[in-house]
ZAPA-567715 format. One record per residue (C-alpha): z, x, y. Coordinates in steps of 0.25 Angstrom, whole numbers, padded with zeros to 4 digits, always signed. Each point is the difference from the previous one (the first is absolute). Layout:
ZXY
...
END
This chain:
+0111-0066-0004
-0005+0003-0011
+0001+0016-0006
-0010+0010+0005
-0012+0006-0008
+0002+0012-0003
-0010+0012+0003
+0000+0013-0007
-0007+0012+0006
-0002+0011-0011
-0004+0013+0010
+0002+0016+0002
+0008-0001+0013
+0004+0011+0009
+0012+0006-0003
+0011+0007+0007
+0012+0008-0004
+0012-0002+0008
+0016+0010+0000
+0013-0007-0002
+0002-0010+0012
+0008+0010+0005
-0007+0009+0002
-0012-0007+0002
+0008-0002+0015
+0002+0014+0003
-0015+0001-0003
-0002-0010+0008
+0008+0007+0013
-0008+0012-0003
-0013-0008+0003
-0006+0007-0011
+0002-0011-0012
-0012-0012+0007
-0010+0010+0000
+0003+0006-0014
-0001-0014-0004
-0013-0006+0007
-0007+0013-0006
+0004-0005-0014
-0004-0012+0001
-0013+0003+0006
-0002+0010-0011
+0004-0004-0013
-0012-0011-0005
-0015+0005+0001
-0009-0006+0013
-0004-0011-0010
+0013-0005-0005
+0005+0000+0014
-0010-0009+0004
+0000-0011-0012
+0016+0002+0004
-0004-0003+0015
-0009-0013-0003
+0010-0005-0010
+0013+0002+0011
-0010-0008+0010
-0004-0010-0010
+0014-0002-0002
+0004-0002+0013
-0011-0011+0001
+0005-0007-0011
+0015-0001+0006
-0007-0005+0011
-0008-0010-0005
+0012-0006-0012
+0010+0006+0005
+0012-0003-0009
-0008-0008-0010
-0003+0015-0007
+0009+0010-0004
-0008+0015+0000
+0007+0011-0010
-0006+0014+0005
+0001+0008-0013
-0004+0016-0002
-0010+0002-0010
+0006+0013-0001
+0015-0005-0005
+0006-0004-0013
-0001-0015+0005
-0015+0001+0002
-0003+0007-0011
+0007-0011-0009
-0006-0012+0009
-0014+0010-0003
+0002-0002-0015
+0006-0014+0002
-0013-0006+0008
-0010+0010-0006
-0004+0005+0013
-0011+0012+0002
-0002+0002+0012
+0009+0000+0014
+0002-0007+0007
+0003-0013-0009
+0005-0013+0005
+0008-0009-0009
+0001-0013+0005
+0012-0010-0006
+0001+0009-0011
-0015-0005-0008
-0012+0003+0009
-0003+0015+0002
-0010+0007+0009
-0003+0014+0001
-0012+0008+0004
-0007+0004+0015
+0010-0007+0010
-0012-0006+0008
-0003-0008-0012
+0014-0003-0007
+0008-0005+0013
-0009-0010+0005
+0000-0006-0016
+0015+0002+0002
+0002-0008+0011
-0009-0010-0004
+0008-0002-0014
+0014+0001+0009
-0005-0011+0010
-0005-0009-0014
+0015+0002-0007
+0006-0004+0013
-0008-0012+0002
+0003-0007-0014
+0014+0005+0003
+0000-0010+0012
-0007-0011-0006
+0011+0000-0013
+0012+0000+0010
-0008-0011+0008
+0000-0008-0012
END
């Protein structure tokens, strides 16, 4: 088998804050820590962010579904030190951005960059196949 493509997802993604392990399980045994933590993540992006997050957690699953392990997906923060650098890197503008294999980038409204996406992805793996079936 040859090695997965790789896919890169520049994005703002919710963000929780966590204690020391230990005591995230006495917070845990209080029952109080799950609904500190659900409000966070529920809270800390803007309705619209949440919802390009949403699609692109659903477009994701559907593209495990559909190669499975023929791709690799790296979710990374837009927010972090790694996505700021990939940002400069890719000379991304807008969130989210997909990278695919390192050369093609999309970015812009996600009902218009993920099907473009996934039909670059589905091209890469299909010369993939036909060089290793050669």
């Amino acid at each position: 088998m040859s090695k997965p493509l790789l896919v890169e997802i520049i994005a703002y993604a919710p963000t929780a804050f966590y204690h020391c392990q230990h005591c995230e399980v006495a917070w845990r045994a209080s029952g109080m820590t799950n609904a500190f933590h659900d409000e966070q993540v529920r809270s800390s992006l803007p309705h619209d962010l949440a919802r390009d997050y949403q699609a692109v957690s659903d477009w994701v699953r559907e593209l495990f579904r559909e190669h499975c392990e023929r791709v690799a997906v790296k979710v990374i923060d837009a927010a972090s030190i790694e996505g700021f650098v990939k940002t400069l890197r890719y000379g991304v503008r807008r969130y989210p951005a997909v990278i695919v294999g390192g050369q093609a980038r999309y970015a812009g409204k996600v009902e218009e960059t993920l099907p473009a996406v996934s039909q670059e992805i589905s091209r890469r793996l299909q010369l993939a196949a036909g060089r290793s079936a050669a």
